[in-house]
N, C-alpha and C positions, 0 to 999 in steps of 0.2 A: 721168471723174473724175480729179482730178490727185494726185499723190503728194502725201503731207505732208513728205516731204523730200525733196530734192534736192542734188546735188552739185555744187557749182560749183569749175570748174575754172580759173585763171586762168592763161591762153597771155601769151607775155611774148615781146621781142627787143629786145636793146641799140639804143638808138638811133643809138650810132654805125658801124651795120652800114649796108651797102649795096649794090647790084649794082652792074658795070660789066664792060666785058669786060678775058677772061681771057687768058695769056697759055699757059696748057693747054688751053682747047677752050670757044671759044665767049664765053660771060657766068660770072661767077663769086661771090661774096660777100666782102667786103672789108670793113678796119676804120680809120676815120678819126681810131681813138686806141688806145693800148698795150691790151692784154687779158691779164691775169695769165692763170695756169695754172690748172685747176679752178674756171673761170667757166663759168658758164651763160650761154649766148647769146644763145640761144633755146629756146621751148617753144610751138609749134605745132599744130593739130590736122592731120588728114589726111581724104583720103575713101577709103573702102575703097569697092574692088571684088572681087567674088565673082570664085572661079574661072571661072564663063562668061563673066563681064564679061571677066577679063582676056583671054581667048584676043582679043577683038575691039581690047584697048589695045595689044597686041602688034604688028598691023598699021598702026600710027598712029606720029607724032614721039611721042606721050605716053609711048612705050615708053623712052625716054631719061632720063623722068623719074620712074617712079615706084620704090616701093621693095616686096621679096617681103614679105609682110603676112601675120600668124598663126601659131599655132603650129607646122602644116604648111608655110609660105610658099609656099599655094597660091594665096590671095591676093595682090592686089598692093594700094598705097598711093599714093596723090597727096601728097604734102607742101605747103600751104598756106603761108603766110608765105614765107619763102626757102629752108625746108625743102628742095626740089628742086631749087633751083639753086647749091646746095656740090659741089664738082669733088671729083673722086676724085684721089688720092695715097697713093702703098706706103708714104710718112712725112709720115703725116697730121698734122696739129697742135689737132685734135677729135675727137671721138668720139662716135656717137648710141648713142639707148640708144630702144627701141619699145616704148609703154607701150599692148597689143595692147586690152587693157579698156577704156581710156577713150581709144584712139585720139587718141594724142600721140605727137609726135618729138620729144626734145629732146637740141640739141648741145650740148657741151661742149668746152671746149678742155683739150687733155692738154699743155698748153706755151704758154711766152709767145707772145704774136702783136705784134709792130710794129705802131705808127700804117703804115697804108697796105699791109700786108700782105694778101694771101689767106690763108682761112681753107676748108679740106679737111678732108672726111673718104675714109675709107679705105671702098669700096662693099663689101671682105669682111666692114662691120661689126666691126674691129679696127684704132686707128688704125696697126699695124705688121706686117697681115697679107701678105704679099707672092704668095700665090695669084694667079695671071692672074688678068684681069678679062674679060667678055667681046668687050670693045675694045681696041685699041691703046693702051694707060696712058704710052707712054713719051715 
């Protein structure tokens, strides 16, 4: 039997977003037009995986991409949309925030972004945390 209510949650990303590659590591997300400060980017879902799950994503390239997930961050997270493909930087120009209940990421920008700029978050989850990372950041 179905609920009488439900929550509907609407995922969203500027249209002038896009991948291509980076000149930090790999493929990156990029913007084909200005993006003011305290814009929303995007707002994505994720797929969680349980602690057992993640011991076996750890052994995989997925380990590259997913995010610690829950209130323990024993979980980990896949990011959906371009979620998982924002590059890391100690002077990020976004910031996510993990909305663990309804299983969403959504980025924001902490400062203007240029037409043709990359767009980072900071992986300490602070766009100006400067704690190593467990890569090479530099």
């Amino acid at each position: 039997m179905c609920s009488s209510f439900s929550l509907t949650i609407a995922y969203m990303m500027l249209p002038n977003l896009f991948v291509a590659p980076s000149t930090k590591k790999g493929r990156g997300v990029f913007t084909n037009r200005k993006i003011p400060a305290n814009t929303v980017v995007e707002m994505s879902p994720v797929l969680v995986f349980s602690s057992k799950e993640r011991l076996s994503i750890e052994e995989t390239h997925l380990y590259s991409y997913v995010f610690e997930w829950g209130k323990t961050l024993k979980m980990r997270a896949l990011g959906l949309g371009y979620i998982s493909m924002y590059n890391h930087d100690y002077d990020a120009n976004c910031d996510y925030e993990m909305d663990f209940d309804n299983k969403i990421i959504t980025i924001k920008t902490v400062k203007g972004i240029k037409k043709g700029e990359e767009l980072f978050i900071n992986y300490n989850a602070s766009p100006n945390d400067i704690t190593p990372v467990w890569f090479d950041a530099m």
